[in-house]
C-alpha positions, 0 to 999 in steps of 0.5 A: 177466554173471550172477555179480557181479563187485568194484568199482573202489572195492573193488579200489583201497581194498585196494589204499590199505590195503596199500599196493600200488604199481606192480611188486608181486605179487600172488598170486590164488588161484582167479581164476575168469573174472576178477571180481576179476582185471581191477581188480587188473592195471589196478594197473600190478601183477604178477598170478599168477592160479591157477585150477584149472578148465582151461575157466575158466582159458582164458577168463580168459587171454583175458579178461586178454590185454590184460594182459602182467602178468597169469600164469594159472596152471591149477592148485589153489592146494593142488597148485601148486608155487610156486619160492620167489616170495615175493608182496606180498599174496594175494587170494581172491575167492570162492574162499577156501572152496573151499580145504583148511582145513587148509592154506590159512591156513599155505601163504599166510603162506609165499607172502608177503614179510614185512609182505605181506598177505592179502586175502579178498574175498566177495559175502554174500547180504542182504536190505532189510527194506522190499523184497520178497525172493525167498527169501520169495516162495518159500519154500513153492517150496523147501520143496516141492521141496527139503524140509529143505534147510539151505541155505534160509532168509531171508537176514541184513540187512547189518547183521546180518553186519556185526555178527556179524563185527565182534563176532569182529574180532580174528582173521580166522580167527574172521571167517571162521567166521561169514561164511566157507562152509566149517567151518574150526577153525584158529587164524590168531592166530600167522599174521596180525594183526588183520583190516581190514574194510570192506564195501560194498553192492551189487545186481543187478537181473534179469527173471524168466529172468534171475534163475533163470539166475543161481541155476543159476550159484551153488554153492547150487543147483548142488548140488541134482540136476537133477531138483530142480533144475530144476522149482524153479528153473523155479517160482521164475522163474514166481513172480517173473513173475506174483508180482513183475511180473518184477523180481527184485533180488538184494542183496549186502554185499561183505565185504573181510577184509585182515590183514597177515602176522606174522613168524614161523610155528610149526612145527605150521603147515609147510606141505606 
């Protein structure tokens, strides 16, 4: 599998932190082919999984067949009409961003019981200092073929974002604003409590083909046309081959924000 996918120990360390047993429900928005999906259901929980892409949405009711308590739902979380189920924790894993800031913060805290929890889970890019990295062997390739793109550039140390998200740990509203992918101004302080926040390494190790294959898979170069696209990505695999001896290693620190919801929410914060 191209795409990462969250390890057991990620998913049962949520899990221990909340205090998620066997019968609880579990929202999870924009479950995607299931990453984070599978681990969760090996709980003995309950699992409503919305998904809005009807292709992906298939293949991860397949994926999770083997899981009666899995519901796949296909529908944007901003759309779906909920019935006044009310869940023990909600989980985004990679799909917080994509989501209308303007309401995801308030519909959430109005899906959870009382006491229920939040839970964002995301893969953030890093690099070790002492390892060759890709986006530096390549940097002249991006800037010949996608010039001034603000999505290039080195990428932090994992020490670098942990830092930067620790220094802003009071609210997991602010911590989204520094490792989140989306511009969000909201002010989380009357919805959530003060986040939990864990981290924990993790790599991938691809061949040249391998490698731009898995850049064809993320939002970053997906956003570019097709033909910038694909020289690029056609230059990088040839780099990595004659340049890197074929062996690319791709680093994340997977970032776990986990905030309990408060009680009362103000009026301005109503959902739809």
């Amino acid at each position: 599998m191209r795409r990462p996918v969250f390890a057991t120990e990620v998913i049962e360390d949520i899990a221990e932190i909340i205090g998620l047993g066997p019968g609880a429900t579990i929202l999870e928005i924009g479950a995607g082919t299931g990453q984070a999906t599978v681990g969760l259901a090996a709980l003995d929980v309950n699992v409503v999984a919305v998904e809005p892409g009807p292709v992906l949405a298939d293949l991860l009711t397949r994926r999770v067949a083997a899981f009666p308590n899995v519901t796949v739902v296909t529908s944007r979380f901003e759309d779906w009409d909920v019935d006044d189920r009310p869940f023990d924790a909600v989980v985004a894993a990679s799909s917080w961003h994509w989501l209308e800031p303007a309401l995801r913060w308030s519909k959430t805290h109005a899906l959870l019981k009382p006491g229920g929890w939040l839970a964002l889970l995301g893969h953030v890019v890093v690099r070790d200092a002492g390892e060759p990295e890709v986006y530096a062997e390549t940097a002249d390739l991006h800037r010949m073929y996608a010039s001034g793109h603000p999505g290039w550039g080195d990428p932090p140390t994992a020490q670098e974002v942990i830092a930067a998200a620790e220094a802003v740990s009071a609210s997991i509203g602010d911590v989204e604003r520094v490792i989140g992918r989306a511009p969000d101004t909201s002010d989380t302080a009357d919805l959530f409590e003060r986040p939990v926040l864990r981290w924990y390494p993790q790599v991938q190790h691809f061949d040249a083909h391998g490698y731009a294959e898995h850049l064809r898979t993320t939002s970053l170069y997906g956003s570019l046309t097709a033909d910038v696209r694909e020289p690029l990505l056609s230059a990088i695999e040839r780099r990595i081959r004659v340049r890197m001896g074929d062996h690319a290693t791709r680093r994340y620190i997977v970032s776990a924000r986990i905030a309990q919801r408060k009680p009362q929410i103000p009026a301005q914060w109503s959902a739809r």
